[in-house]
N, C-alpha and C positions, 0 to 999 in steps of 0.2 A: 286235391289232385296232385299238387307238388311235391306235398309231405310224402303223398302216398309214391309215388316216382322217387322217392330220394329211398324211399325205406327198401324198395326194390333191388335199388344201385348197392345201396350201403351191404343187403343180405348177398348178393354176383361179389363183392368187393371180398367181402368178409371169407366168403366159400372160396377164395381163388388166393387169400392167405393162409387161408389155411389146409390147402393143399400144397402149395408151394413152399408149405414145411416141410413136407415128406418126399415131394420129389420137385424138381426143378424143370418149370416149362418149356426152356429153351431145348435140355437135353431129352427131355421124355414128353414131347409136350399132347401124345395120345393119352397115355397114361395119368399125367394133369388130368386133365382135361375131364378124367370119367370119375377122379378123386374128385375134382370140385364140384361135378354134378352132385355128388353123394351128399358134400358137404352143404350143399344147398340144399337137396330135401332134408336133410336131417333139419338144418336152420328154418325150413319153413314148417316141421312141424314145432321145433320150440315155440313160432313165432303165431301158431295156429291159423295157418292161412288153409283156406279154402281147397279141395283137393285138386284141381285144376290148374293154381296156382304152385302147386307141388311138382307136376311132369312138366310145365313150361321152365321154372328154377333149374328142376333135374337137368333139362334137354338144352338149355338154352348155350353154356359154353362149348360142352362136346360138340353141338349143331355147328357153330364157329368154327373149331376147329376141324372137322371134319371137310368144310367147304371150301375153307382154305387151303387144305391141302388138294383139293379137287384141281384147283386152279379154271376156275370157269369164268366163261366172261362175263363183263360188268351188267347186260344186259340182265343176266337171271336172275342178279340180286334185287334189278328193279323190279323184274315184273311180280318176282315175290312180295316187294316190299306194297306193290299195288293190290296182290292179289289179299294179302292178308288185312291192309286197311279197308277193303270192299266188302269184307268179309266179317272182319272183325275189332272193328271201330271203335266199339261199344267197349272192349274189352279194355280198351285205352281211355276212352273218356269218362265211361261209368261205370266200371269194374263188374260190366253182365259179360262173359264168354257167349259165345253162341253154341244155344244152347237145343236139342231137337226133341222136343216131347215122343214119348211111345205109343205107339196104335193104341196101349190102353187102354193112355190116356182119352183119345177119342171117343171110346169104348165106352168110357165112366161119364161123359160128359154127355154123351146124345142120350144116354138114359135120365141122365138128374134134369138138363134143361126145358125149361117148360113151353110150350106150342110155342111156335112164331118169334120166340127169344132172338133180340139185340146182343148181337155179343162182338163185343173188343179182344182182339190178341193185341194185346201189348207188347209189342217185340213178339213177330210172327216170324224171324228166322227167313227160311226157303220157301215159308207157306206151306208145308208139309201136313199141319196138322190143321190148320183152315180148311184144306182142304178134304182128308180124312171128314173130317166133322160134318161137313157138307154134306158129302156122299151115303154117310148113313143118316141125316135130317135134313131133309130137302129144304123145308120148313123156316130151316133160322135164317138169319140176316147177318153174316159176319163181317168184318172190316178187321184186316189185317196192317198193323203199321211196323212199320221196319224201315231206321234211317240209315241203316250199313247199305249203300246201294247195290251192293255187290248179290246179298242175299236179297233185296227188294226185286231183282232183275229175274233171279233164281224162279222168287214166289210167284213174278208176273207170269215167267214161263210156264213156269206151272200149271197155274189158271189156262193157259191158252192154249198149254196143247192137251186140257182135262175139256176142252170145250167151251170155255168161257161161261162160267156158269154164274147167273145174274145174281142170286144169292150170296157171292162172295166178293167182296171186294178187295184191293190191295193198295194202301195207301206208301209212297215212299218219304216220309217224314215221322218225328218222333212221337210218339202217345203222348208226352206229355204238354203237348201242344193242341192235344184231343180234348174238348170239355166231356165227362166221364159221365155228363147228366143224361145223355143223350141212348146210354147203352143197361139192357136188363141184366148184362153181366160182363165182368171185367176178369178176361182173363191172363195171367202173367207167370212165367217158368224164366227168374231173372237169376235171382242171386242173393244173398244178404246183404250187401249195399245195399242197394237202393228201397229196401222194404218197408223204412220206416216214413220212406217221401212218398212210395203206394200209397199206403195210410191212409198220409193227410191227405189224396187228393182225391183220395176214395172218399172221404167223410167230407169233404169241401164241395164236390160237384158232381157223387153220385145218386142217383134217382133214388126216392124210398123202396120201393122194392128191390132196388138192384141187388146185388150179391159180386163180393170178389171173390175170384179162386184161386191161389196160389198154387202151383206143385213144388211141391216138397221145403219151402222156405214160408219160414213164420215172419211176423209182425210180431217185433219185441213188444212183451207186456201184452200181448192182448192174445186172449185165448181164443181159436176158431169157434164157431155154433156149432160145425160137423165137420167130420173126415170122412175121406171117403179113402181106404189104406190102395195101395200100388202093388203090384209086386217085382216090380225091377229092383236093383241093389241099389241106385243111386235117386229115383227116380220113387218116392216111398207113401208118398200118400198126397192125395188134393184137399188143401185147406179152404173152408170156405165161409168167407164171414157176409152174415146179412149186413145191411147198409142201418145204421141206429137212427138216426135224424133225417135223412132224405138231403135233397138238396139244398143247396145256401145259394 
């Protein structure tokens, strides 16, 4: 986590030398400002970061300077500062953005799931697609966990003004605090962090039959059973691996 914080600092650090070759912040400090944006996507793609990780770099200095010259009061910087940890937490502790599956995806998963299926979202965001899923299979059993409370609050509402539907649940604490044995399917739309700790907990504490489904991010080294393809630009196919050993 520190390493990964330092490398962030060091790429904002790097991109704000080297604009301030070309022009000088105090005198032009608009113009800065949208130079070292540049120079930071550029540095995040030598550095191959993730594309998410590319508009936040981009946006991040120009945002500053922009607000500064707003001159707004100190209040808004809090409530931002609250509303983005509520929201997106995860982005800082375990490098998942928040992230919102497409109707779809719904779409491909009320077809493949089988009758009366257990299914875990793993980082369920606003509950958008919990819910989605619901609504075309009455049938399943979902639990939705989400520690960003900001979006847990989101998904609760959600539920409550869909009716409150008993098939769904919405838990506010993290999945990995979830035993995995418990569910006929696990499923996650995270990031490449964290895919290789999916894994092991899949293979540690998920059921023999279960199945995990990833959208659109792999488990290094281990090849899916099936695809199921997507057609969004970002959002490109559900990976989904049966469970080999069952539970431990």
């Amino acid at each position: 986590m520190r390493a990964s914080l330092l490398r962030h600092l060091l790429l904002q650090l790097l991109a704000a030398m080297l604009a301030w070759f070309f022009i000088a912040p105090a005198v032009q400090p608009q113009a800065w400002a949208i130079l070292q944006g540049l120079f930071a996507v550029l540095l995040t793609y030598v550095w191959r970061m993730p594309g998410w990780q590319k508009f936040v770099h981009g946006l991040f200095v120009p945002a500053v300077v922009v607000l500064q010259q707003l001159a707004l009061p100190g209040w808004v910087y809090l409530l931002g500062l609250l509303l983005t940890f509520a929201l997106g937490r995860n982005a800082l502790t375990e490098r998942v953005p928040l992230y919102r599956s497409a109707q779809e995806v719904a779409d491909r998963l009320a077809a493949y799931l089988p009758q009366g299926a257990r299914v875990l979202e793993a980082g369920c965001g606003d509950g958008r697609l919990a819910m989605q899923l619901a609504a075309l299979r009455p049938d399943l059993h979902i639990l939705g966990l989400e520690n960003a409370w900001g979006s847990c609050l989101l998904a609760w509402l959600r539920w409550y003004f869909s009716g409150r539907p008993v098939q769904v649940r919405f838990g506010c604490r993290s999945f990995w605090h979830e035993h995995w044995g418990q569910h006929d399917a696990v499923y996650a739309f995270l990031s490449p962090a964290p895919m290789p700790r999916v894994w092991h907990k899949f293979l540690t504490e998920g059921a023999a039959a279960s199945v995990l489904v990833s959208n659109t991010f792999t488990v290094p080294d281990v090849q899916p059973d099936s695809r199921i393809p997507l057609g969004g630009p970002l959002q490109k196919e559900l990976l989904i691996w049966c469970h080999p050993h069952g539970s431990r």
